[in-house]
Gaussian input, Z-matrix of N, CA and C with variables (Angstrom, degrees):
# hf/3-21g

backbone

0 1
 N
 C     1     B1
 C     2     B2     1     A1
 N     3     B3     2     A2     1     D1
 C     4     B4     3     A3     2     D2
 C     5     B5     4     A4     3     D3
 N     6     B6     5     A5     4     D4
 C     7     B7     6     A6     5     D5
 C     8     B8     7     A7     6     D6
 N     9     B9     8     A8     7     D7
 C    10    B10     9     A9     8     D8
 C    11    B11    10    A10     9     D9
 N    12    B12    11    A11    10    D10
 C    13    B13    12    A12    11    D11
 C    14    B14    13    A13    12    D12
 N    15    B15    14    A14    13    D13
 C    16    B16    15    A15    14    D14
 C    17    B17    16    A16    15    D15
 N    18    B18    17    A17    16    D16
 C    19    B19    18    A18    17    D17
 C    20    B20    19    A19    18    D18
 N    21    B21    20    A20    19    D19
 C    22    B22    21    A21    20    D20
 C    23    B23    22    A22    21    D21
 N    24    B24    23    A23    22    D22
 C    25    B25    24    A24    23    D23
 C    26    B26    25    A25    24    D24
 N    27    B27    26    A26    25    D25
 C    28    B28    27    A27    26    D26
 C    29    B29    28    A28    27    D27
 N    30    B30    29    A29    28    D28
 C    31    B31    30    A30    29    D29
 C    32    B32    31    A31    30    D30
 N    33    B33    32    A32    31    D31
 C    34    B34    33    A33    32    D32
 C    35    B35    34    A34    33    D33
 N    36    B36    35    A35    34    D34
 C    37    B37    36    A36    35    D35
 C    38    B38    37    A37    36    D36
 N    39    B39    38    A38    37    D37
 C    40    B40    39    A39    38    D38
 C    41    B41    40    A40    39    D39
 N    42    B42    41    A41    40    D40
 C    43    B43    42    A42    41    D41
 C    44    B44    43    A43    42    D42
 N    45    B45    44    A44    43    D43
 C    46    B46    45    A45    44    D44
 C    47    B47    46    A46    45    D45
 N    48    B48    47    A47    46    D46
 C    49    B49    48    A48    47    D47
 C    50    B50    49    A49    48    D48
 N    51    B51    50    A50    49    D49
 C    52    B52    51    A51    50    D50
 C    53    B53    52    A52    51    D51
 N    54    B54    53    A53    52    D52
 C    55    B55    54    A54    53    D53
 C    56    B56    55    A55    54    D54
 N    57    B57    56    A56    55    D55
 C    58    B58    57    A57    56    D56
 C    59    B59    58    A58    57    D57
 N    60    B60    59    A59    58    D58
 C    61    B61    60    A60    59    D59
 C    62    B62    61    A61    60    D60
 N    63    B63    62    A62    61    D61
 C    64    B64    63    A63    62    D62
 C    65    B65    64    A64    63    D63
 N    66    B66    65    A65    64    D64
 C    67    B67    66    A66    65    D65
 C    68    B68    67    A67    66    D66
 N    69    B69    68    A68    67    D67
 C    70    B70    69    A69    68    D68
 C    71    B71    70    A70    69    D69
 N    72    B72    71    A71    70    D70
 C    73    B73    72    A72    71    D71
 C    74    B74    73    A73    72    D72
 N    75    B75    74    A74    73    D73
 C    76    B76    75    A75    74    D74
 C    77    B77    76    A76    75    D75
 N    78    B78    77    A77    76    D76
 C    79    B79    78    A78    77    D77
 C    80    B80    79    A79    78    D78
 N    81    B81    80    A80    79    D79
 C    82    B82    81    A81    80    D80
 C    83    B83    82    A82    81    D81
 N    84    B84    83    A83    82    D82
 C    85    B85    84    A84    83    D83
 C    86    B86    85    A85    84    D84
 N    87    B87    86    A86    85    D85
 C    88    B88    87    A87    86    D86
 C    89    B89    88    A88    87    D87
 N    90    B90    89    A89    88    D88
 C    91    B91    90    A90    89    D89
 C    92    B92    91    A91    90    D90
 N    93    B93    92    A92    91    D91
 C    94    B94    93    A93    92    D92
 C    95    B95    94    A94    93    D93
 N    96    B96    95    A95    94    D94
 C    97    B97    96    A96    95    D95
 C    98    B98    97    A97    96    D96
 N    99    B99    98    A98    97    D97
 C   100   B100    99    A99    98    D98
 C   101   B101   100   A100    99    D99
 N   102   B102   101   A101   100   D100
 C   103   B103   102   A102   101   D101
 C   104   B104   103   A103   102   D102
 N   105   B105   104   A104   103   D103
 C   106   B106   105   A105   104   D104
 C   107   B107   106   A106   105   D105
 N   108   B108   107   A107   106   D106
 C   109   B109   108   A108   107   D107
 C   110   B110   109   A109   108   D108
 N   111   B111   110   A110   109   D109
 C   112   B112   111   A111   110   D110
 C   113   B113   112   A112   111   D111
 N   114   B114   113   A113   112   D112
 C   115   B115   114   A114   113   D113
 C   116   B116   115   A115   114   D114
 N   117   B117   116   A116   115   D115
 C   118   B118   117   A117   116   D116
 C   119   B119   118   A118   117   D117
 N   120   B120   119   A119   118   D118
 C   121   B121   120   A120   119   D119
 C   122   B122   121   A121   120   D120
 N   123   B123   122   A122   121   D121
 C   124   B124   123   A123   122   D122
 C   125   B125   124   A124   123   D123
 N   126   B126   125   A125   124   D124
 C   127   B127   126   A126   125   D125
 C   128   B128   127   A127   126   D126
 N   129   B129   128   A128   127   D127
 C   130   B130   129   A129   128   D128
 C   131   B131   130   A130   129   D129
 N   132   B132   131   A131   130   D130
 C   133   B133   132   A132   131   D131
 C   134   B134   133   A133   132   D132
 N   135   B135   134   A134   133   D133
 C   136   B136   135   A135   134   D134
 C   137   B137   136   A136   135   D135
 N   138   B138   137   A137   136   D136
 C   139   B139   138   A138   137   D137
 C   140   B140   139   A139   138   D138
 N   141   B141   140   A140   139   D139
 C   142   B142   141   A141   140   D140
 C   143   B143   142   A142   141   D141
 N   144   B144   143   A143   142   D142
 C   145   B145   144   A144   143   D143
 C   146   B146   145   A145   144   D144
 N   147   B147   146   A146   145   D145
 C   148   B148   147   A147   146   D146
 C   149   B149   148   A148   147   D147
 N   150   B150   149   A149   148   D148
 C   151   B151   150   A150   149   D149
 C   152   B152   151   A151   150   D150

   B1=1.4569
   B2=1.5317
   B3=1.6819
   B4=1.3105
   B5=2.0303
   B6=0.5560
   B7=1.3216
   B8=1.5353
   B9=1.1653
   B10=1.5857
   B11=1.9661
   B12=0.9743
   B13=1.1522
   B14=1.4543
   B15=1.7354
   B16=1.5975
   B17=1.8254
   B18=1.4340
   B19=1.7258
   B20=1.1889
   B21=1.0598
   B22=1.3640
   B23=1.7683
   B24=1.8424
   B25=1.4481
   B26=1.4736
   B27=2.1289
   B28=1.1535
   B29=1.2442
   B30=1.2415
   B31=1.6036
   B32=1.2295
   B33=1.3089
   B34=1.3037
   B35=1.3223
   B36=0.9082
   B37=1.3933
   B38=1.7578
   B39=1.5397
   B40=1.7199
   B41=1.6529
   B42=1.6051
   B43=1.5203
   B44=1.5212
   B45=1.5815
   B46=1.5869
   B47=1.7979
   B48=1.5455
   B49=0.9838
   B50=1.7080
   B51=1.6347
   B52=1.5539
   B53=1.4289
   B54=1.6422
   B55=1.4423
   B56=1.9974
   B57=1.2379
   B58=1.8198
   B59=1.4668
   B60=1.3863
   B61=1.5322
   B62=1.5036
   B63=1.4272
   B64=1.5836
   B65=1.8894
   B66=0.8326
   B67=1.8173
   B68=1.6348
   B69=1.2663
   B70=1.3993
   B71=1.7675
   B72=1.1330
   B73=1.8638
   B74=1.9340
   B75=1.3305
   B76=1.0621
   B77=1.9100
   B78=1.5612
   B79=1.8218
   B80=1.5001
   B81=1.4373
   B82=1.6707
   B83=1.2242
   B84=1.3517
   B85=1.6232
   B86=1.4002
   B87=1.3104
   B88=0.7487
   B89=1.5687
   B90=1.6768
   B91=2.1626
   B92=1.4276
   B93=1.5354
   B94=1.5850
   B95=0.8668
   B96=1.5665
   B97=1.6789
   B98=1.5684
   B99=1.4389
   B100=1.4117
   B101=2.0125
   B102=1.3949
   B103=1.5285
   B104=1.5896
   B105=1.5746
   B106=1.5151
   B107=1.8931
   B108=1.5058
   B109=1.5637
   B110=1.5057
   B111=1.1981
   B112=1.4245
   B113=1.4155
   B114=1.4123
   B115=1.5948
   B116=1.5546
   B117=1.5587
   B118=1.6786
   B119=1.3648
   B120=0.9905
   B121=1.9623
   B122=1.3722
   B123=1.6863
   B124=1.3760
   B125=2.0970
   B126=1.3827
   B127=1.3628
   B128=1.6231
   B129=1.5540
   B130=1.2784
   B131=1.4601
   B132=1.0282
   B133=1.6595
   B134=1.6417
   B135=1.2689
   B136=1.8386
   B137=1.9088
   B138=1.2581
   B139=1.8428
   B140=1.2979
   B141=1.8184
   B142=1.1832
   B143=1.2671
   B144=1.4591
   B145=1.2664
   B146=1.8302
   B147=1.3396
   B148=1.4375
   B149=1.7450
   B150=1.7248
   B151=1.1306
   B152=1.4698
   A1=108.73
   A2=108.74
   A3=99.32
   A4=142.08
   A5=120.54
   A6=98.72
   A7=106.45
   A8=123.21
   A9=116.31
   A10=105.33
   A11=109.56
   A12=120.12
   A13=120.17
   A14=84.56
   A15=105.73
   A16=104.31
   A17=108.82
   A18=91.81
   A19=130.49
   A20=128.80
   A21=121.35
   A22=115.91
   A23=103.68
   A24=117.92
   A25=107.80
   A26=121.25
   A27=103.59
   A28=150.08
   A29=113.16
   A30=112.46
   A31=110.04
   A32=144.22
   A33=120.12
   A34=126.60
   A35=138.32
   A36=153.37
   A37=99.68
   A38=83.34
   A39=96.76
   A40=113.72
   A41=106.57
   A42=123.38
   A43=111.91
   A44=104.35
   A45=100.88
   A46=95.22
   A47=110.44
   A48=140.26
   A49=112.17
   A50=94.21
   A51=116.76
   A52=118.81
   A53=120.28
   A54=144.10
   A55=83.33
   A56=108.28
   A57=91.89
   A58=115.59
   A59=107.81
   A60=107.01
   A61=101.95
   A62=113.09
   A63=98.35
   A64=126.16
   A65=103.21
   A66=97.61
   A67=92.21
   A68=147.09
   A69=146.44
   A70=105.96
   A71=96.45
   A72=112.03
   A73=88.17
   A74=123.53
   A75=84.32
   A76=120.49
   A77=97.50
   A78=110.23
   A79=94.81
   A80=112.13
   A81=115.05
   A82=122.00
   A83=120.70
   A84=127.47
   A85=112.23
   A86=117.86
   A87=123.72
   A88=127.84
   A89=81.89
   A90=89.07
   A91=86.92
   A92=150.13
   A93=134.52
   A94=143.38
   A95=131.04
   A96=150.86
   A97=104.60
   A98=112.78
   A99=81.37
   A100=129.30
   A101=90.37
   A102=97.23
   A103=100.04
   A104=120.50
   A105=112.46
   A106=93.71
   A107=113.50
   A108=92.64
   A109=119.91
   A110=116.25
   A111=138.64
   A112=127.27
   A113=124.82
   A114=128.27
   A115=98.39
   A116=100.46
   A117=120.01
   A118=112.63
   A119=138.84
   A120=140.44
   A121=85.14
   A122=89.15
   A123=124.31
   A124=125.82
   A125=95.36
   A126=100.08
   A127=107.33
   A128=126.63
   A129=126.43
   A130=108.59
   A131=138.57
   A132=127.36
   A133=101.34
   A134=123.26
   A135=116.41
   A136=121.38
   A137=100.31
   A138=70.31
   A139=86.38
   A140=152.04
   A141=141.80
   A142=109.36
   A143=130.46
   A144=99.15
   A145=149.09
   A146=97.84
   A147=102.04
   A148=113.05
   A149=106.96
   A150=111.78
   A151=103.94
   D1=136.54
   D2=171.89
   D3=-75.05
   D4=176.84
   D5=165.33
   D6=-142.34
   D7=-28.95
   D8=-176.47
   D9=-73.19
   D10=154.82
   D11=150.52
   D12=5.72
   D13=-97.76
   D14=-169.39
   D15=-52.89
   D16=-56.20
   D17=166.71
   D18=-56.39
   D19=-0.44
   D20=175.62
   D21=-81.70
   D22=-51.60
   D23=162.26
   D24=-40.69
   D25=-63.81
   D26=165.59
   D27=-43.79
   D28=-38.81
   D29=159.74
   D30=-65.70
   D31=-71.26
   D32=177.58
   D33=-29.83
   D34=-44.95
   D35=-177.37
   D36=-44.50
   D37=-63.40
   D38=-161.06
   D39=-59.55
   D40=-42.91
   D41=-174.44
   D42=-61.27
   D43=-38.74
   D44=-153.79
   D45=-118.07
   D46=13.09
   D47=176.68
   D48=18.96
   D49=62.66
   D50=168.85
   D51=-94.36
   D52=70.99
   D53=-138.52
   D54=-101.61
   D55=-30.12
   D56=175.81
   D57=-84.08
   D58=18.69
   D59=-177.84
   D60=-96.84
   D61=-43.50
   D62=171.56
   D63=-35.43
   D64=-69.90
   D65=-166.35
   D66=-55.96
   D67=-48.81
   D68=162.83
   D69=-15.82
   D70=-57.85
   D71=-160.27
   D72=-85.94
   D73=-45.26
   D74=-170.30
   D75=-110.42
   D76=19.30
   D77=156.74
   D78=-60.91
   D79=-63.24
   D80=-174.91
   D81=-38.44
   D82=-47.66
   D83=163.88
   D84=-42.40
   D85=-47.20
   D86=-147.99
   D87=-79.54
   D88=-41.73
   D89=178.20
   D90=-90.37
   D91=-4.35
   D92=145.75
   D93=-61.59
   D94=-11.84
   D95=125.11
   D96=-56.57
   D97=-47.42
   D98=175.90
   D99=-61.53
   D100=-37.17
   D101=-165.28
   D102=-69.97
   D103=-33.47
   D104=-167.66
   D105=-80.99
   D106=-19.28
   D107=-177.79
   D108=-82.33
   D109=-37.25
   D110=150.96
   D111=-38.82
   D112=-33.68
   D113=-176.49
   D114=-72.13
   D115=135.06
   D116=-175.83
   D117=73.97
   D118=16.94
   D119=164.71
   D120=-124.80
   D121=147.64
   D122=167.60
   D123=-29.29
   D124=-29.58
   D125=-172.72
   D126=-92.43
   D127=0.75
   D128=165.30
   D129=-57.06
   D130=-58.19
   D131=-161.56
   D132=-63.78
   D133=-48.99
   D134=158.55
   D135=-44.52
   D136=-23.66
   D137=-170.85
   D138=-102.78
   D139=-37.26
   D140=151.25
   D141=-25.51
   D142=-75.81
   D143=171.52
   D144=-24.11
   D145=-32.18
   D146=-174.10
   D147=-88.57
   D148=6.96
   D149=173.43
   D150=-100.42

């Protein structure tokens, strides 16, 4: 059994075998590292823009 987090999503995943949720969950990761790495440098007003 998991106990962190991320195992927990993994088991869900696996049990109820909602396999199109991955790329969902991790696009989401994804432009959210961008925006928290990006906030305060020059290249913030470009990727806001593309929202």
């Amino acid at each position: 059994m998991a106990t962190s987090k991320i195992g927990m999503i993994w088991d869900f995943l696996k049990v109820r075998k909602k396999w199109w949720l991955i790329p969902v969950i991790a696009f989401t990761l994804l432009i959210s590292m961008i925006i928290v790495l990006t906030e305060g440098t020059a290249a913030a007003p470009f990727i806001y823009t593309l929202f």
